[in-house]
PDB file of N, CA, C and O in Angstrom, chain B, residues numbered from 101:
ATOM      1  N   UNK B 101      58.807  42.443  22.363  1.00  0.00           N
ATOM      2  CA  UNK B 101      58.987  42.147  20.953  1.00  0.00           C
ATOM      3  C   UNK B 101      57.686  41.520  20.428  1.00  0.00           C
ATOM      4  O   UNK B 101      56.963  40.635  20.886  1.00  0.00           O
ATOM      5  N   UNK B 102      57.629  42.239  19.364  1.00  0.00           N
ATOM      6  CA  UNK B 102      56.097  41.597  18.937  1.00  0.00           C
ATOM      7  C   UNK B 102      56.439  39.928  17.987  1.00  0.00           C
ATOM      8  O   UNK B 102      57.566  39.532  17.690  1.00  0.00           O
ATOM      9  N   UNK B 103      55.175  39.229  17.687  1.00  0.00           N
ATOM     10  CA  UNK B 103      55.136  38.128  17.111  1.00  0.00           C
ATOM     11  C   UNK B 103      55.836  38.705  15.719  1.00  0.00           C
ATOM     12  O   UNK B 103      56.836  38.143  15.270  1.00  0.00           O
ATOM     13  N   UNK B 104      55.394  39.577  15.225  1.00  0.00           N
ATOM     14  CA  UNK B 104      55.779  39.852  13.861  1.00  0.00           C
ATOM     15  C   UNK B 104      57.582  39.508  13.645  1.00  0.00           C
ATOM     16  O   UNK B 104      58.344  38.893  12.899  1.00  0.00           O
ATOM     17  N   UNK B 105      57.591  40.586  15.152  1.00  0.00           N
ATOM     18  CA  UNK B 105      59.265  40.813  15.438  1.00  0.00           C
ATOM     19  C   UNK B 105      60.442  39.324  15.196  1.00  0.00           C
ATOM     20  O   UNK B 105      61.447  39.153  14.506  1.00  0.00           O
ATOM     21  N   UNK B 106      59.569  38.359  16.284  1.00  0.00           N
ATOM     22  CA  UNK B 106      59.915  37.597  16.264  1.00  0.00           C
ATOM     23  C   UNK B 106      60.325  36.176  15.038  1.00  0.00           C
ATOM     24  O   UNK B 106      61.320  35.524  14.723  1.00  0.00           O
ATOM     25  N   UNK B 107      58.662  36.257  14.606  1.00  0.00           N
ATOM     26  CA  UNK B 107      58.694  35.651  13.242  1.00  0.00           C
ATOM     27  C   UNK B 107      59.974  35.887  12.324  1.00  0.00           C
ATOM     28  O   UNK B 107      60.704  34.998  11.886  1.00  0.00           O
ATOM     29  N   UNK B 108      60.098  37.185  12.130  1.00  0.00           N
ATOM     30  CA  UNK B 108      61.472  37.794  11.106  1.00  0.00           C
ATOM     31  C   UNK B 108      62.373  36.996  11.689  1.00  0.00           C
ATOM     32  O   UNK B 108      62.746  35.999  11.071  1.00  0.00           O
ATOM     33  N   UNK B 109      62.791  37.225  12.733  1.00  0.00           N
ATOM     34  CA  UNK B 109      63.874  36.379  13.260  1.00  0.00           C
ATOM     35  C   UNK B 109      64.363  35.175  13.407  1.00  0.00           C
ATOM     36  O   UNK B 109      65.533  34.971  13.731  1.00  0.00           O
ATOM     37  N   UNK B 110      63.207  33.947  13.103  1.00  0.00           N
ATOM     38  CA  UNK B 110      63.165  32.767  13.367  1.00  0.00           C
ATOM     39  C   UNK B 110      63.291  32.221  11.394  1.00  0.00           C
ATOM     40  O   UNK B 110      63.793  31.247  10.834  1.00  0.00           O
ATOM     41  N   UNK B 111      62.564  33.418  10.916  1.00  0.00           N
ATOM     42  CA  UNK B 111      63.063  33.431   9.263  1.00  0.00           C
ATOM     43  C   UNK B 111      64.420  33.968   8.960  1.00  0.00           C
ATOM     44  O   UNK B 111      65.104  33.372   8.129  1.00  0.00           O
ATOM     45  N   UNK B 112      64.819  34.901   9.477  1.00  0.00           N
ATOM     46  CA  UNK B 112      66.396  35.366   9.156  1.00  0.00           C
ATOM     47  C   UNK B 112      67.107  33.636   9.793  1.00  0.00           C
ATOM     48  O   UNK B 112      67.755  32.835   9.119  1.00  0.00           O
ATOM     49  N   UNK B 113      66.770  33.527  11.000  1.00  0.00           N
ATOM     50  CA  UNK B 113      67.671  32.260  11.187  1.00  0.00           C
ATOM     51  C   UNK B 113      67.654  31.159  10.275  1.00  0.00           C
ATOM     52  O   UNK B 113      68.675  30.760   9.716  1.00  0.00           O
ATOM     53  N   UNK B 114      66.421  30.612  10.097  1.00  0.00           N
ATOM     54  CA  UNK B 114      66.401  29.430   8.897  1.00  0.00           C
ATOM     55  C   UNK B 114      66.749  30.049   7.926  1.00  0.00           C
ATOM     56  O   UNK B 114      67.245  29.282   7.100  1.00  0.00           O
ATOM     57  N   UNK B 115      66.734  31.454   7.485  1.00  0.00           N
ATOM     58  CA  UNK B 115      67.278  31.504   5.959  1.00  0.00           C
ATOM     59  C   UNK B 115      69.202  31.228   6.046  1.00  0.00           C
ATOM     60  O   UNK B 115      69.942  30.652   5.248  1.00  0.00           O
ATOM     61  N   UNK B 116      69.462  31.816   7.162  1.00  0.00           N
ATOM     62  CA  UNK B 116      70.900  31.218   7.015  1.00  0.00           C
ATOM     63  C   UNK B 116      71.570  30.572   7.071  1.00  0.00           C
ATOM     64  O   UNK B 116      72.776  30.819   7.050  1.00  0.00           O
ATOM     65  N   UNK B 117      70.823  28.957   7.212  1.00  0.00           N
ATOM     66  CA  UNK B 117      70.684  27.830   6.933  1.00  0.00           C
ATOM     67  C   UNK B 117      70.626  27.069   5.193  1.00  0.00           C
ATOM     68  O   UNK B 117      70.659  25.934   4.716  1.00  0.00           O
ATOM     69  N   UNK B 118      70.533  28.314   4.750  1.00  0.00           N
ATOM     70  CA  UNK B 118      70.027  27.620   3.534  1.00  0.00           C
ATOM     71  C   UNK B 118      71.542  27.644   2.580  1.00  0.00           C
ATOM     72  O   UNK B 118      72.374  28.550   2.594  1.00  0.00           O
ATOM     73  N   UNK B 119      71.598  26.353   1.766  1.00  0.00           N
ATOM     74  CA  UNK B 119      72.935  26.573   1.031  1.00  0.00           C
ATOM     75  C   UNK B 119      73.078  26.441  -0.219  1.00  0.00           C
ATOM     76  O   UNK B 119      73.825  27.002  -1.021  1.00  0.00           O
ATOM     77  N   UNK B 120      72.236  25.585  -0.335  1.00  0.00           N
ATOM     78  CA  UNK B 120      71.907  25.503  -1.950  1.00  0.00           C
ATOM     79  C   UNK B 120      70.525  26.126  -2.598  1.00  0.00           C
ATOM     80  O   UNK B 120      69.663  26.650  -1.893  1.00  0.00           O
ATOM     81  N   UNK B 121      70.423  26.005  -4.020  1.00  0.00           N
ATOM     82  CA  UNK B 121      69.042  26.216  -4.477  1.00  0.00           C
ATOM     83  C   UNK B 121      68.275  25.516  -4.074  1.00  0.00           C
ATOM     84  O   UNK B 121      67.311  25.824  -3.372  1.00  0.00           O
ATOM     85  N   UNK B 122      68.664  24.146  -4.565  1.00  0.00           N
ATOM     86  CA  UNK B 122      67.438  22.877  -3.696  1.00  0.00           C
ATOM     87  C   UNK B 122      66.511  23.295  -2.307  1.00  0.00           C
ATOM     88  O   UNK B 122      65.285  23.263  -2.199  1.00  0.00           O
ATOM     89  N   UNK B 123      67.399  23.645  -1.425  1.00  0.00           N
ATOM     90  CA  UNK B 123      67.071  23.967  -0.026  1.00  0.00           C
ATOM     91  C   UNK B 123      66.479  25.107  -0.700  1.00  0.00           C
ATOM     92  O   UNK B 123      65.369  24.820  -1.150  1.00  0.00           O
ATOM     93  N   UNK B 124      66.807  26.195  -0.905  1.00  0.00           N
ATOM     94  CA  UNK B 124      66.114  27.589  -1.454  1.00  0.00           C
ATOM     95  C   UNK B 124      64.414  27.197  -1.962  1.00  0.00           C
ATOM     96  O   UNK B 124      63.273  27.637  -1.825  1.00  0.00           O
ATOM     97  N   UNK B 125      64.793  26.619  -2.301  1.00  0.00           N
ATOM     98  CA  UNK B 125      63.396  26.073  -3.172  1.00  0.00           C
ATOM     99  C   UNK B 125      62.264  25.356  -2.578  1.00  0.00           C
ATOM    100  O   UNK B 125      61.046  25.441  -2.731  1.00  0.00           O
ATOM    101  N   UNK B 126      63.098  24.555  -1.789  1.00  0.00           N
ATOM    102  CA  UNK B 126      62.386  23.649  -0.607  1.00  0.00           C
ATOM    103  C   UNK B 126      61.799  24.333   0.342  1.00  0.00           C
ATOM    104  O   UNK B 126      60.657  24.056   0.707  1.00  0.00           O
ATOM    105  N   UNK B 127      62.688  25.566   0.996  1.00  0.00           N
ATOM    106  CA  UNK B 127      62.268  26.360   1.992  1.00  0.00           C
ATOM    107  C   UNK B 127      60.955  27.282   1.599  1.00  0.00           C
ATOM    108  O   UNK B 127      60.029  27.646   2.324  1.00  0.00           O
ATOM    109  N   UNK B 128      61.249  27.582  -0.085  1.00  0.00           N
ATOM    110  CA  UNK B 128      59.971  28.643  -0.818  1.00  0.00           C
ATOM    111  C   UNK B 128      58.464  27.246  -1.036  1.00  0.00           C
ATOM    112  O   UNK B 128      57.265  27.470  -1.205  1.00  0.00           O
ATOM    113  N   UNK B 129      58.899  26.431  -0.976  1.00  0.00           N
ATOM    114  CA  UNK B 129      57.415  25.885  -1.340  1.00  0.00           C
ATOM    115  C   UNK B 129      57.291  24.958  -0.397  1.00  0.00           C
ATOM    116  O   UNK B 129      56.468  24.098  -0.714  1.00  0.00           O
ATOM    117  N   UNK B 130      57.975  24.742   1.022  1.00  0.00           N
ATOM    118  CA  UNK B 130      57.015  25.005   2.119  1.00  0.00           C
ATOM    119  C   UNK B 130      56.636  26.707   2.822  1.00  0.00           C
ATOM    120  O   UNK B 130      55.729  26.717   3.654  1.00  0.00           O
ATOM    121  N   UNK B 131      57.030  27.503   2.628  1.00  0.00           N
ATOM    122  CA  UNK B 131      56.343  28.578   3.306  1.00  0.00           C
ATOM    123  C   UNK B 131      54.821  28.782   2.215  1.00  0.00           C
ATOM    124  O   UNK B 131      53.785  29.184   2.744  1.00  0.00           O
ATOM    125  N   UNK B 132      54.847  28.524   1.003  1.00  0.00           N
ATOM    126  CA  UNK B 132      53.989  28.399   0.002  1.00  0.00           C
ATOM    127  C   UNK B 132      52.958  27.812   0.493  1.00  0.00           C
ATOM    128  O   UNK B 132      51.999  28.529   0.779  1.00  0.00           O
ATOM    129  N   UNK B 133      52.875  26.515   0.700  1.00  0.00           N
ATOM    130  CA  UNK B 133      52.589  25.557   1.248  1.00  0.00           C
ATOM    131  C   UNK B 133      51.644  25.518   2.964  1.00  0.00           C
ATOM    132  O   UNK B 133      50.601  24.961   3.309  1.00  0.00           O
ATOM    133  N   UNK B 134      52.850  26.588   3.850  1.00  0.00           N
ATOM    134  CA  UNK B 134      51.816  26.885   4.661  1.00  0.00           C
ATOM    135  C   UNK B 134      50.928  27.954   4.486  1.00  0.00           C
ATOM    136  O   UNK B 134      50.016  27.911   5.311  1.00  0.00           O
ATOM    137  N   UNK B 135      50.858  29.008   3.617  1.00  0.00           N
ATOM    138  CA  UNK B 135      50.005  29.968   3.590  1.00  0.00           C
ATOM    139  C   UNK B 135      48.794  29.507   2.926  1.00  0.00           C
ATOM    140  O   UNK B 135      47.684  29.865   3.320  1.00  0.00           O
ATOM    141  N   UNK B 136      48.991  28.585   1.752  1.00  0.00           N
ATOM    142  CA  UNK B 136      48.012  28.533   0.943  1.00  0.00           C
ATOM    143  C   UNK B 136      46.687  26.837   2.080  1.00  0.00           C
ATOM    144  O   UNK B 136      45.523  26.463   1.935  1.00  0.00           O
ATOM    145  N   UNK B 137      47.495  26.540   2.750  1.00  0.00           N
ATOM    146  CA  UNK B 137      46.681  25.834   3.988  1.00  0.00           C
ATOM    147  C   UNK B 137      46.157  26.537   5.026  1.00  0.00           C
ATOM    148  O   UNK B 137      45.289  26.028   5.736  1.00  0.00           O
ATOM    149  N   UNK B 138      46.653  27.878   5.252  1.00  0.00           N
ATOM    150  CA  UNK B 138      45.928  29.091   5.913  1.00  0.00           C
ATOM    151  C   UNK B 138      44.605  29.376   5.186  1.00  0.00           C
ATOM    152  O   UNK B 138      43.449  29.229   5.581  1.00  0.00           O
ATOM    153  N   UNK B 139      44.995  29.736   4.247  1.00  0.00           N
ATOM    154  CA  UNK B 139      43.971  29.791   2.855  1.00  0.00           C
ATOM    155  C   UNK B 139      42.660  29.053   2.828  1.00  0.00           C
ATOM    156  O   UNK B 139      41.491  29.435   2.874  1.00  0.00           O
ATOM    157  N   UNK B 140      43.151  28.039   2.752  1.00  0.00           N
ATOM    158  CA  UNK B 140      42.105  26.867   2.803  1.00  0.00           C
ATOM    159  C   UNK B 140      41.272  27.004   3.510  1.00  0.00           C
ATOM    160  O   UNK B 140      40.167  27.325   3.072  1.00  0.00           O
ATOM    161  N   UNK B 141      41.530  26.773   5.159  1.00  0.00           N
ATOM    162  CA  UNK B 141      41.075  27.229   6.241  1.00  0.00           C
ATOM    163  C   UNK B 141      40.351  28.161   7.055  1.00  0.00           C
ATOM    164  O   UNK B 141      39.783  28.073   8.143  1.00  0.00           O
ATOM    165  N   UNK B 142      40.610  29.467   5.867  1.00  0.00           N
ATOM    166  CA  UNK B 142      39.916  30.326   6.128  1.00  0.00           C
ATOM    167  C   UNK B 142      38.349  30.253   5.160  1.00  0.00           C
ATOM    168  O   UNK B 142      37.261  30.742   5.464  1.00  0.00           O
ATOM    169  N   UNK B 143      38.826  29.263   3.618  1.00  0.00           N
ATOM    170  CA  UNK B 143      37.703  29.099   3.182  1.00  0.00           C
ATOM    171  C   UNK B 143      36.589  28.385   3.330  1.00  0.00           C
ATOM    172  O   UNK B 143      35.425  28.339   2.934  1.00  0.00           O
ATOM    173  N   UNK B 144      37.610  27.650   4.288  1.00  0.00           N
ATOM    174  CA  UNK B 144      36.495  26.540   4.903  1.00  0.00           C
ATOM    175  C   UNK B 144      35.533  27.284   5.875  1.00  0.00           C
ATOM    176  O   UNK B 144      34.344  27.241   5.560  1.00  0.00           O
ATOM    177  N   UNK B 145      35.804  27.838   6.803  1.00  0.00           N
ATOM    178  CA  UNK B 145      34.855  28.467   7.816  1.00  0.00           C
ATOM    179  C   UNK B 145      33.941  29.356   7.130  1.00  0.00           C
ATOM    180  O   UNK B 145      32.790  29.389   7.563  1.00  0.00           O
ATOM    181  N   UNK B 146      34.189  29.953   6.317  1.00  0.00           N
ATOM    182  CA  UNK B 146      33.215  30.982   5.313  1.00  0.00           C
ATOM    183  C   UNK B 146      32.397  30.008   4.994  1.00  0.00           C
ATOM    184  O   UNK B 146      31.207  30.289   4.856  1.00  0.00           O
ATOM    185  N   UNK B 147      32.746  28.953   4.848  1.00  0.00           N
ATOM    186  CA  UNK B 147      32.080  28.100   3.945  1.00  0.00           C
ATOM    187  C   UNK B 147      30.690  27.357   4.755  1.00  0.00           C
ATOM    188  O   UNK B 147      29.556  27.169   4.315  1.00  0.00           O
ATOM    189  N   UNK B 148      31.280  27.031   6.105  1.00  0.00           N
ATOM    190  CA  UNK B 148      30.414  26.243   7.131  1.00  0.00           C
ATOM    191  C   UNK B 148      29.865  27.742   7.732  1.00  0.00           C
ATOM    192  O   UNK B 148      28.660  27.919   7.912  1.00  0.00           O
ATOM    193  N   UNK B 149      30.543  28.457   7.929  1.00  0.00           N
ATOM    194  CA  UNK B 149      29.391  29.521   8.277  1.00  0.00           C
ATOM    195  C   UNK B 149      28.340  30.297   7.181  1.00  0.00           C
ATOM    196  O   UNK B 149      27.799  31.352   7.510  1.00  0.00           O
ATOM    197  N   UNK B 150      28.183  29.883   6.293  1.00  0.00           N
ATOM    198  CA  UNK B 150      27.130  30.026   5.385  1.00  0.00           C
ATOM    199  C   UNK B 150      27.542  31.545   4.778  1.00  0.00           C
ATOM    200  O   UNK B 150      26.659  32.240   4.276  1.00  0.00           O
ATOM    201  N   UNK B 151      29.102  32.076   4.860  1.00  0.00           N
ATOM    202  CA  UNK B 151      28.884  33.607   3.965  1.00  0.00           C
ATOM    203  C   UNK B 151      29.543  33.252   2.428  1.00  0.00           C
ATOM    204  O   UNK B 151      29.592  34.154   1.592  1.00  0.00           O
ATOM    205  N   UNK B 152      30.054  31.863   2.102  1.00  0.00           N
ATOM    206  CA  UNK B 152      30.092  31.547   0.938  1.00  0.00           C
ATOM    207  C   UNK B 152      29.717  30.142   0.609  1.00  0.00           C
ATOM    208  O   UNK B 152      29.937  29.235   1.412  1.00  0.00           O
ATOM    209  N   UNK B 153      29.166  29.939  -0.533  1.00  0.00           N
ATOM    210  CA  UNK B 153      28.587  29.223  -1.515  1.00  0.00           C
ATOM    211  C   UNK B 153      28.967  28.681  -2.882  1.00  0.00           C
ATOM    212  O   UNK B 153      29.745  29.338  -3.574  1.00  0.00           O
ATOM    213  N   UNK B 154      28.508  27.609  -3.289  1.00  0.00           N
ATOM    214  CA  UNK B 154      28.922  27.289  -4.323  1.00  0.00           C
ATOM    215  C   UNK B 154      28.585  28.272  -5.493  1.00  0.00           C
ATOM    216  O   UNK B 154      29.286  28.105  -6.491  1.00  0.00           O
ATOM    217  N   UNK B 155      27.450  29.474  -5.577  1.00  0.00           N
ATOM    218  CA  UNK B 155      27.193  30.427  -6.483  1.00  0.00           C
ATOM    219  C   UNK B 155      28.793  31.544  -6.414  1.00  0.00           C
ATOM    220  O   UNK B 155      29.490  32.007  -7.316  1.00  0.00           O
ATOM    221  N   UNK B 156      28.888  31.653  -4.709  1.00  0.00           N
ATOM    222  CA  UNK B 156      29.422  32.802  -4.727  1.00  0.00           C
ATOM    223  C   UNK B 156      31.011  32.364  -5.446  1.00  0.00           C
ATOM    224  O   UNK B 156      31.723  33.210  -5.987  1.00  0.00           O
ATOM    225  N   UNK B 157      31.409  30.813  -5.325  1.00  0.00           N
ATOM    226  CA  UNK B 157      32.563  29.993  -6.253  1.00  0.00           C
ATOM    227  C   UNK B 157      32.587  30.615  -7.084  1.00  0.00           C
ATOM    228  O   UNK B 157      33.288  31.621  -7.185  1.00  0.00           O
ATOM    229  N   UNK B 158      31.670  30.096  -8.074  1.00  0.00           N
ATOM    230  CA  UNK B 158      31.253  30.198  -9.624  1.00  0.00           C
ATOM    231  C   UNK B 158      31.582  31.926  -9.666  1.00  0.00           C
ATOM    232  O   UNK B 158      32.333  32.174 -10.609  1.00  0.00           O
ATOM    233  N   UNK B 159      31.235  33.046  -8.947  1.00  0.00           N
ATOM    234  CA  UNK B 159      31.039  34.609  -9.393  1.00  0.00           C
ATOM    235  C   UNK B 159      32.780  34.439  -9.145  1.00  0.00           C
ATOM    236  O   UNK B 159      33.540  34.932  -9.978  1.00  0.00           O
ATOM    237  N   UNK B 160      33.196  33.875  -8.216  1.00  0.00           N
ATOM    238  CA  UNK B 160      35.168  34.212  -8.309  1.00  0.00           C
ATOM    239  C   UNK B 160      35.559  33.848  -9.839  1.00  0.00           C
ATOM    240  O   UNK B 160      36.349  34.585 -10.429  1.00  0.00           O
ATOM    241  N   UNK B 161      35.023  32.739 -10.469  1.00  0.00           N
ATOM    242  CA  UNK B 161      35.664  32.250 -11.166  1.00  0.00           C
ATOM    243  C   UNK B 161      35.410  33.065 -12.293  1.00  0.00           C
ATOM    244  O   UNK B 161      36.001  32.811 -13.343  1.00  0.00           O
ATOM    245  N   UNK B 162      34.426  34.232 -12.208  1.00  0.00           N
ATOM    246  CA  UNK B 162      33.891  34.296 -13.856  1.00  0.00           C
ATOM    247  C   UNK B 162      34.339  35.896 -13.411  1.00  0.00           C
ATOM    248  O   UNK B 162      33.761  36.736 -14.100  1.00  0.00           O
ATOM    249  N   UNK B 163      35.140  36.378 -12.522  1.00  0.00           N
ATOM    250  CA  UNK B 163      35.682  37.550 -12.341  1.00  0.00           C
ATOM    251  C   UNK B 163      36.796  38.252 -12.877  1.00  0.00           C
ATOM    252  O   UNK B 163      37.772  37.508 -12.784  1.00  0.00           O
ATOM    253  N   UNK B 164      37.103  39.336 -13.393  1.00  0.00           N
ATOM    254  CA  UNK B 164      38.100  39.797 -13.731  1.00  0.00           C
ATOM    255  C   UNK B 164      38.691  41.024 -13.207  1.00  0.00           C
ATOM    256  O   UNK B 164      38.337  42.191 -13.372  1.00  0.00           O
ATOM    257  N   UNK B 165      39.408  40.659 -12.715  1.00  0.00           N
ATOM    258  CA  UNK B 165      40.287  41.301 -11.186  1.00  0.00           C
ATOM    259  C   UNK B 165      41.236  42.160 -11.525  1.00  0.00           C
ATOM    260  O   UNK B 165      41.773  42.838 -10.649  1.00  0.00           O
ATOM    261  N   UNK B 166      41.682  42.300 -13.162  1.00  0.00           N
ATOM    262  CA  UNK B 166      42.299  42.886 -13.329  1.00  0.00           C
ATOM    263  C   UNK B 166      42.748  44.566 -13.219  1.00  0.00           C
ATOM    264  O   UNK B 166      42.132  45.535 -13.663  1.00  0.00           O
ATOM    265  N   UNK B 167      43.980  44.533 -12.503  1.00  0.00           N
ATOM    266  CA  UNK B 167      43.947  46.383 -12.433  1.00  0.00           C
ATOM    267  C   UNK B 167      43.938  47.335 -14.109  1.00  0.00           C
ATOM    268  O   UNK B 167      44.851  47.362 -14.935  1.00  0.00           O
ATOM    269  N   UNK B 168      42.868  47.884 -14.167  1.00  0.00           N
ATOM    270  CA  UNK B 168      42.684  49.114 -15.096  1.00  0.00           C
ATOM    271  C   UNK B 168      44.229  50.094 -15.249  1.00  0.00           C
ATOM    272  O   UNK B 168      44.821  50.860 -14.489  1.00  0.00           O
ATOM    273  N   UNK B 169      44.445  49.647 -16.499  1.00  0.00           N
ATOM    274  CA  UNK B 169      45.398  50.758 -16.739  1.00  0.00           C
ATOM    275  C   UNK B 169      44.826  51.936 -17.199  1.00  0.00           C
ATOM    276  O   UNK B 169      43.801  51.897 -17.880  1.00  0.00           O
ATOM    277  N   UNK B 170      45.380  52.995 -16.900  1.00  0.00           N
ATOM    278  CA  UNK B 170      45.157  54.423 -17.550  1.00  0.00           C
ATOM    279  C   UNK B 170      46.392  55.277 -17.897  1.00  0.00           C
ATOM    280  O   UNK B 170      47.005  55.748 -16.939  1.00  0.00           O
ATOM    281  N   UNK B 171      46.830  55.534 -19.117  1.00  0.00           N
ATOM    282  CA  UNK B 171      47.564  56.362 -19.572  1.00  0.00           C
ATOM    283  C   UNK B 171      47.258  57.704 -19.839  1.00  0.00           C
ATOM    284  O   UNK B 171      46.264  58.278 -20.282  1.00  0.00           O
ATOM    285  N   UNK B 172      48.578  58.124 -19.382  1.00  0.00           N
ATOM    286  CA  UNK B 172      48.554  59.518 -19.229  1.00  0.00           C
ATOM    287  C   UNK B 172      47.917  60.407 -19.932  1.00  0.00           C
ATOM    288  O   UNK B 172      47.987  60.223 -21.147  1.00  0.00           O
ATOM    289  N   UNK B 173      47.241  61.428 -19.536  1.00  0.00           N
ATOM    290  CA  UNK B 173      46.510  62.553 -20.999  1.00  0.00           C
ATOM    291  C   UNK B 173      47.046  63.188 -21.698  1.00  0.00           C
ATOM    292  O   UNK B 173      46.676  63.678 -22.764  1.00  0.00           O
ATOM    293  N   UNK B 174      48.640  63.289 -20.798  1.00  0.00           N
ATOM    294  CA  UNK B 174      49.804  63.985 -21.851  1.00  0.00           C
ATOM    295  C   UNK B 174      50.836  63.252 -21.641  1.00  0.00           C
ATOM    296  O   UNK B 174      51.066  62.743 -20.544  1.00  0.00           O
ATOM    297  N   UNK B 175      51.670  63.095 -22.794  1.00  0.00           N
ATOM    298  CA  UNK B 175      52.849  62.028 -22.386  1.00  0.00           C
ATOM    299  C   UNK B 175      53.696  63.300 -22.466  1.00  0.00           C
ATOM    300  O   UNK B 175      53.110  64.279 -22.927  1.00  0.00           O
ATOM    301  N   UNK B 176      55.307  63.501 -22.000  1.00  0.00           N
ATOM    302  CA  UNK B 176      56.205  64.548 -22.002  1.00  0.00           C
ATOM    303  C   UNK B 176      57.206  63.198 -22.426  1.00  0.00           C
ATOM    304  O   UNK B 176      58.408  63.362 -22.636  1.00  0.00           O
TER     305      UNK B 176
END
């Protein structure tokens, strides 16, 4: 069984634990919580390994990421 496999399973179990919203909520913003500390972590090493910078910050921030819509050439 792979980790993935497993993971699901250890989440199906705590989710059926859960009874209220409170808990619902609690459970969504710690899993939140650990990804976005994954996150971190990964920016940190970019960071000490010199492939990002405070310039390359600034170019995220002034980016627009947005997906391009394109409508159809013929509508039916």
């Amino acid at each position: 069984m792979s980790y993935s496999e497993l993971a699901q399973l250890e989440l199906m179990d705590a989710l059926n634990n859960i009874s209220t919203e409170a808990e619902l909520n609690e459970f969504k913003d710690m899993v939140a919580l650990f990804f976005a500390q994954k996150a971190q972590k990964a920016i940190d090493a970019m960071w000490d390994n010199g492939e990002i910078d405070e310039n390359t910050i600034n170019q995220w921030g002034n980016e627009h990421m947005r997906t391009p819509y394109r409508y159809a050439t013929h509508r039916s």
